[in-house]
PLY file of the C-alpha trace (Angstrom):
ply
format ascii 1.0
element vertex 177
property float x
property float y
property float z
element edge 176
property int vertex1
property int vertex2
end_header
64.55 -20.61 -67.41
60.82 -19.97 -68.14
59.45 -22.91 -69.41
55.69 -23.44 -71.07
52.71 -24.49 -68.72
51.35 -26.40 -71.26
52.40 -28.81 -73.96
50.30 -29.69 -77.21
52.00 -33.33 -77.88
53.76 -35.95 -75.75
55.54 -38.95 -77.34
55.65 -41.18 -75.22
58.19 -44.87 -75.31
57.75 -47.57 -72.82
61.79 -46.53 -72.26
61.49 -42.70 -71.98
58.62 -42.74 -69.84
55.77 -44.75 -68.62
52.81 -43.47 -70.05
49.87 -43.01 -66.99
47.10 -42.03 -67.16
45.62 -39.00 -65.12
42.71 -41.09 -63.11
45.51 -43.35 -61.39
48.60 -42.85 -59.87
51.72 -43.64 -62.09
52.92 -46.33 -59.50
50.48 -48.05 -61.11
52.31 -49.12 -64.20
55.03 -50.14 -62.78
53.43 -52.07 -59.96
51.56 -53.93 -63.02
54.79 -54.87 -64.23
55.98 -55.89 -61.48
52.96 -58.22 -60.59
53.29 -60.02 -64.45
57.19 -60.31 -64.18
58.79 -63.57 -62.86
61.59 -63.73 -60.19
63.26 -66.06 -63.17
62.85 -63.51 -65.98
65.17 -60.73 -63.93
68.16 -62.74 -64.08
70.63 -61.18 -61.50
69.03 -57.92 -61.04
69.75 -56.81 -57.72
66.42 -54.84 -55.49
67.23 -53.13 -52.58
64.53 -52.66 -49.82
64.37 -50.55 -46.98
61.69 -52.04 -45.39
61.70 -55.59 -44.92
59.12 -57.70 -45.43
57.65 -59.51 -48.72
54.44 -56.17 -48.44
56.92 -53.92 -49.12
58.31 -52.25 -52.63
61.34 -52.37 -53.45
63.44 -48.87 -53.19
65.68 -49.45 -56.13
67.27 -51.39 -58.84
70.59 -52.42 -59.94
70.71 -54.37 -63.52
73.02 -57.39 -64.29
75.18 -57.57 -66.92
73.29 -60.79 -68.48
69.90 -58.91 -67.93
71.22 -56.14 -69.76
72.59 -57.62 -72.82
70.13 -60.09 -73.06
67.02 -58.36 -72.50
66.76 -54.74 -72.37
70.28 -53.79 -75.53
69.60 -57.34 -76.79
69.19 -55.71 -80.04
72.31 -53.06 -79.67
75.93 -52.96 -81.06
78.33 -54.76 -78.79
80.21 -51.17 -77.78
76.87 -49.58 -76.31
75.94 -53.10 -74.28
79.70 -53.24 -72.69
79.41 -49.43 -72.31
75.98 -49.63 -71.01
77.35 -52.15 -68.36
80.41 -50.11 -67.01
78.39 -47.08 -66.35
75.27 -48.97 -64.84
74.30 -47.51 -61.10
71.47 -48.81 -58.54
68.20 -46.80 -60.21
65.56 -45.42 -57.25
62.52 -46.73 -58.22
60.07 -44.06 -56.07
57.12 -46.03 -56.18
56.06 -44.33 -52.69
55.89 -41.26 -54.42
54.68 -42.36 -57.77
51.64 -43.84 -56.06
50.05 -40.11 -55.22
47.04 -39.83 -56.67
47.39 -36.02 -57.32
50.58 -35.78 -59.54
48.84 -35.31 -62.66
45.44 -34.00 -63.41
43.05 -33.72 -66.18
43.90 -30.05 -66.59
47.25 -30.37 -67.47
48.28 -33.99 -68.54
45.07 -35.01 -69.20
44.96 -31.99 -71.53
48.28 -33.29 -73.47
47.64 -35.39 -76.75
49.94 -38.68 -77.01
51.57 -40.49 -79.74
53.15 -43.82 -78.20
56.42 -45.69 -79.72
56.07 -49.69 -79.22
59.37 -51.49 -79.60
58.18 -54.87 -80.81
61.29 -56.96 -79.72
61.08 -55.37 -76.09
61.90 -57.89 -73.57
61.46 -56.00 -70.37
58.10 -54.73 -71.50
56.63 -56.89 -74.11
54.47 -55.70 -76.60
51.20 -57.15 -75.19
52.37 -55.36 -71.84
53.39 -51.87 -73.94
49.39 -52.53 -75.72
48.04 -52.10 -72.03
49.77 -49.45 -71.20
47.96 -47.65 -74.23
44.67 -49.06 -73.78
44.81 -48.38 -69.93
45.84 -44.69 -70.78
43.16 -44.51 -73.58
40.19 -44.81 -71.99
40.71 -41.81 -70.44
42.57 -39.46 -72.94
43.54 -41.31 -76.26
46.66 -41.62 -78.08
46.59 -40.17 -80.77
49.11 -42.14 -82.93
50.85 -45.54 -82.11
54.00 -46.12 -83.93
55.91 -49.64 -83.96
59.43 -49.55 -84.29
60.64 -53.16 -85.63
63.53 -54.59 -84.31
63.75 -52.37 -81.79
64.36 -53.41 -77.79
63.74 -51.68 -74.79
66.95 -49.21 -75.64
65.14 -48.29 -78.76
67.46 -44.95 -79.10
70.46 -47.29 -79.13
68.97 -50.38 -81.14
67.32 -47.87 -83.82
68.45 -44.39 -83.66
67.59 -43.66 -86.91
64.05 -44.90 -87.10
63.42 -43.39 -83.70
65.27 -40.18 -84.96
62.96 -40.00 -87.93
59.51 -41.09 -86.01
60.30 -38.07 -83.42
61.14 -35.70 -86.26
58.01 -36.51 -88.71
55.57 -36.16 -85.25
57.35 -32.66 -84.75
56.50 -31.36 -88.41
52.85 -32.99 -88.21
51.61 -32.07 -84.44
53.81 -29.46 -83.03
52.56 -25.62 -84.59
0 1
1 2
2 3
3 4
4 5
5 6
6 7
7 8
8 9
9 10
10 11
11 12
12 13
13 14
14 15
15 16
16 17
17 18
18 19
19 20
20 21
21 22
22 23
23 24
24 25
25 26
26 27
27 28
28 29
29 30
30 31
31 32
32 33
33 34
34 35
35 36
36 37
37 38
38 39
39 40
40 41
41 42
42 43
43 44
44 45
45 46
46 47
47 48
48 49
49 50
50 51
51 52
52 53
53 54
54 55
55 56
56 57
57 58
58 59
59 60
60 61
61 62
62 63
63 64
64 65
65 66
66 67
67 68
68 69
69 70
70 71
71 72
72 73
73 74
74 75
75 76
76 77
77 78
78 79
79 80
80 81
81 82
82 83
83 84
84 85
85 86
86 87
87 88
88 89
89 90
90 91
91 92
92 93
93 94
94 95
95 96
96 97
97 98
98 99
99 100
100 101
101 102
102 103
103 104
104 105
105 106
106 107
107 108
108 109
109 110
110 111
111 112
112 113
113 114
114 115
115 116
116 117
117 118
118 119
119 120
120 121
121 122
122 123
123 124
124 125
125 126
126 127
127 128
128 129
129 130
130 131
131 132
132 133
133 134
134 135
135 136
136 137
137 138
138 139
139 140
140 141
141 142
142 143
143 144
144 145
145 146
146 147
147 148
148 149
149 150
150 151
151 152
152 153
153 154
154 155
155 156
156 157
157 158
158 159
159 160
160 161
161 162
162 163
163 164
164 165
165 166
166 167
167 168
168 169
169 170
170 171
171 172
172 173
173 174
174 175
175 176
C-alpha cells in the first residue's frame, strides 16, 4: 500500500487523537492530564505499572464500568455504553515512547494544517483542558478551525454521529483539493 508523505489537513478530536505539537514530545499531553486529574475523578479505573514506585508512569489502563458510563459515553444510547463495557481491554498507554522528542517534526507535522473538534460535555477532558490543548499546539502551528460539537462527550462518534459525520464531511469539501 503506497500511502502519501504528506497530508494537507488533520482534524483532530481530543478522542481520536491528542493533538501535540511538534516542539514537545506528545507524552506531554497526556502527562498534563494526568497531573490536573484527581485519584477521585477515575472512579475504578484500574493502572498497571511495571515499575514500582510513585516516579514512575503508569504502563496501561483498564476503564470501569461506572467511569465509562458516567464519564467518557455519559451522553450515549444505553446499547453502545453496555456494549462499550463488554468489549473493554487494559489500553497501553506508551508514555515512554510518546515522550521522544523526535517523533514529529516541523517538516512534516508541523507542515499539516489542523481543524480541532471540542466536545463541550467531555468529562475526561473538559473543555478548558481540550482549549489548552489548542492553544499549546497553536503557538507553534495554528489550527485552523475549531468546531464545538454540543452535547457531545468524550465518545463524540457514538454520542453525535451525525453532527460529527457532517463536521468531517463539510471540512473534506472546504480543505481537502
Amino acid at each position: 500500500m503506497n500511502l502519501p508523505k504528506h497530508s494537507s489537513h488533520g482534524c483532530f478530536n481530543i478522542i481520536l487523537l491528542l493533538m501535540p505539537n511538534y516542539t514537545s514530545p506528545p507524552g506531554t499531553i497526556i502527562q498534563e492530564l494526568l497531573k490536573k486529574t484527581t485519584p477521585e475523578s477515575l472512579l475504578d479505573c484500574q493502572f498497571s505499572f511495571e515499575q514500582q514506585g510513585l516516579e514512575n508512569p503508569p504502563t496501561s489502563l483498564l476503564f470501569g464500568p461506572d467511569y465509562m458510563e458516567t464519564k467518557m459515553y455519559k451522553c450515549c444510547q444505553p446499547e453502545d455504553v453496555m456494549l462499550a463495557q463488554l468489549l473493554v481491554r487494559p489500553a497501553k498507554l506508551f508514555i515512554e515512547d510518546l515522550m521522544n522528542d523526535t517523533l514529529l517534526t516541523k517538516d512534516k507535522y508541523g507542515s499539516v494544517k489542523r481543524v480541532f473538534v471540542v466536545c463541550d460535555e467531555d468529562e475526561v477532558m473538559d473543555e478548558d483542558f481540550q482549549k489548552w490543548i489548542i492553544k499549546n499546539s497553536s503557538n507553534h502551528v495554528p489550527v485552523e478551525e475549531v468546531k464545538v460539537i454540543k452535547g457531545a462527550d468524550h465518545m463524540v462518534m457514538f454520542s453525535k454521529p451525525h453532527e460529527l459525520s457532517l463536521y468531517l464531511q463539510e471540512i473534506t469539501k472546504r480543505f481537502v483539493h
